[in-house]
C-alpha atoms as one frame of an Amber mdcrd trajectory, in Angstrom:
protein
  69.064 -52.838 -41.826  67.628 -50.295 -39.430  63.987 -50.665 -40.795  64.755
 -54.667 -40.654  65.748 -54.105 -36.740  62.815 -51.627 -35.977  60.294 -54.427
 -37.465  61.609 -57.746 -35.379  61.524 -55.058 -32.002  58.078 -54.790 -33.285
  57.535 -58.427 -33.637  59.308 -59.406 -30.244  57.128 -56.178 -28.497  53.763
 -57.609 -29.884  54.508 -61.496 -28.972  55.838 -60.365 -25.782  52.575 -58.970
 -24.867  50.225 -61.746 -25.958  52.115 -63.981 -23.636  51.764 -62.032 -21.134
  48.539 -61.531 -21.451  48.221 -65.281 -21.993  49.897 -66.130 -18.957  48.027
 -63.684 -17.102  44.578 -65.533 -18.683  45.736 -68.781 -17.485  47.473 -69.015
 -14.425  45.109 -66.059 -12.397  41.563 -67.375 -13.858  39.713 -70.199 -14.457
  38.987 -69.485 -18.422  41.218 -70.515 -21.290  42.919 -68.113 -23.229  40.320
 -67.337 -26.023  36.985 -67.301 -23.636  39.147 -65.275 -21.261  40.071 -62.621
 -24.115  35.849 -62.602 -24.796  34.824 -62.359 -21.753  36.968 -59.954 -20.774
  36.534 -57.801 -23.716  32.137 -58.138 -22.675  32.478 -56.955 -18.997  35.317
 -54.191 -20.404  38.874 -55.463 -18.977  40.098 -55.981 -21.997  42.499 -52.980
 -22.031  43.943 -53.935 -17.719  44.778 -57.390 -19.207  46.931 -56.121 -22.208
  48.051 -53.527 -19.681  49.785 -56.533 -17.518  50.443 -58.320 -20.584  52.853
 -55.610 -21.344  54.614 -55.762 -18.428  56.958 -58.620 -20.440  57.698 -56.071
 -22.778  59.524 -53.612 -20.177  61.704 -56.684 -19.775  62.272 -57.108 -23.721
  63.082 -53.830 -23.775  65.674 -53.739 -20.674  67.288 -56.797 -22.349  67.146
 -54.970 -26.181  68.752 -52.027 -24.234  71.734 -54.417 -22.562  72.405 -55.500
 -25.253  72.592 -52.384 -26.917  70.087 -53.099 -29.664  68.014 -49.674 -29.387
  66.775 -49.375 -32.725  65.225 -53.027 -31.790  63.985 -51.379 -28.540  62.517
 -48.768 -30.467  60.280 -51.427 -31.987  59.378 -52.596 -29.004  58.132 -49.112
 -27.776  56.116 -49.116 -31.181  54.211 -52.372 -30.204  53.713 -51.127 -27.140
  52.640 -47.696 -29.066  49.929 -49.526 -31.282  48.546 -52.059 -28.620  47.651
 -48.882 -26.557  45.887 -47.396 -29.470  44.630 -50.699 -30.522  42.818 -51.368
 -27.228  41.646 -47.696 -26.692  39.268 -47.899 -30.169  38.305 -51.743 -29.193
């Protein structure tokens, strides 16, 4: 069960920070999603907006924690692990 619970923190970390990042895109600039991720990603931002779009997984992770689910928590702390390194070599 505990590699079951690491693995859906993992899931909830990751889709926790693409929408952030997805409501970052939309509501502060004038592209959609996907021509905000390229453009971005061209002029070098890339790694700022996942940066903000992680802010929704410090609140994942608070609520993971009250609930006291902290081997999910420690899946979200791995997504937030592997977008770092996934964004540094992009």
């Amino acid at each position: 069960m505990t590699k079951k619970d690491i693995l859906i923190g993992f899931v909830i970390g990751i889709l926790a920070s693409v929408l952030g990042s997805y409501l970052f895109i939309t509501l502060f600039t004038n592209f959609s999603f996907i021509s905000g991720i390229q453009i971005m990603k061209s002029e070098g931002k890339l790694g700022k907006i996942m940066t903000l779009g992680s802010i929704l997984d410090l609140i994942a992770f608070a609520i993971l924690l009250k609930l006291n689910k902290e081997i999910m928590a420690r899946g979200v702390v791995l997504a937030v692990i592997s977008i770092a390194i996934l964004t540094f070599f992009a």
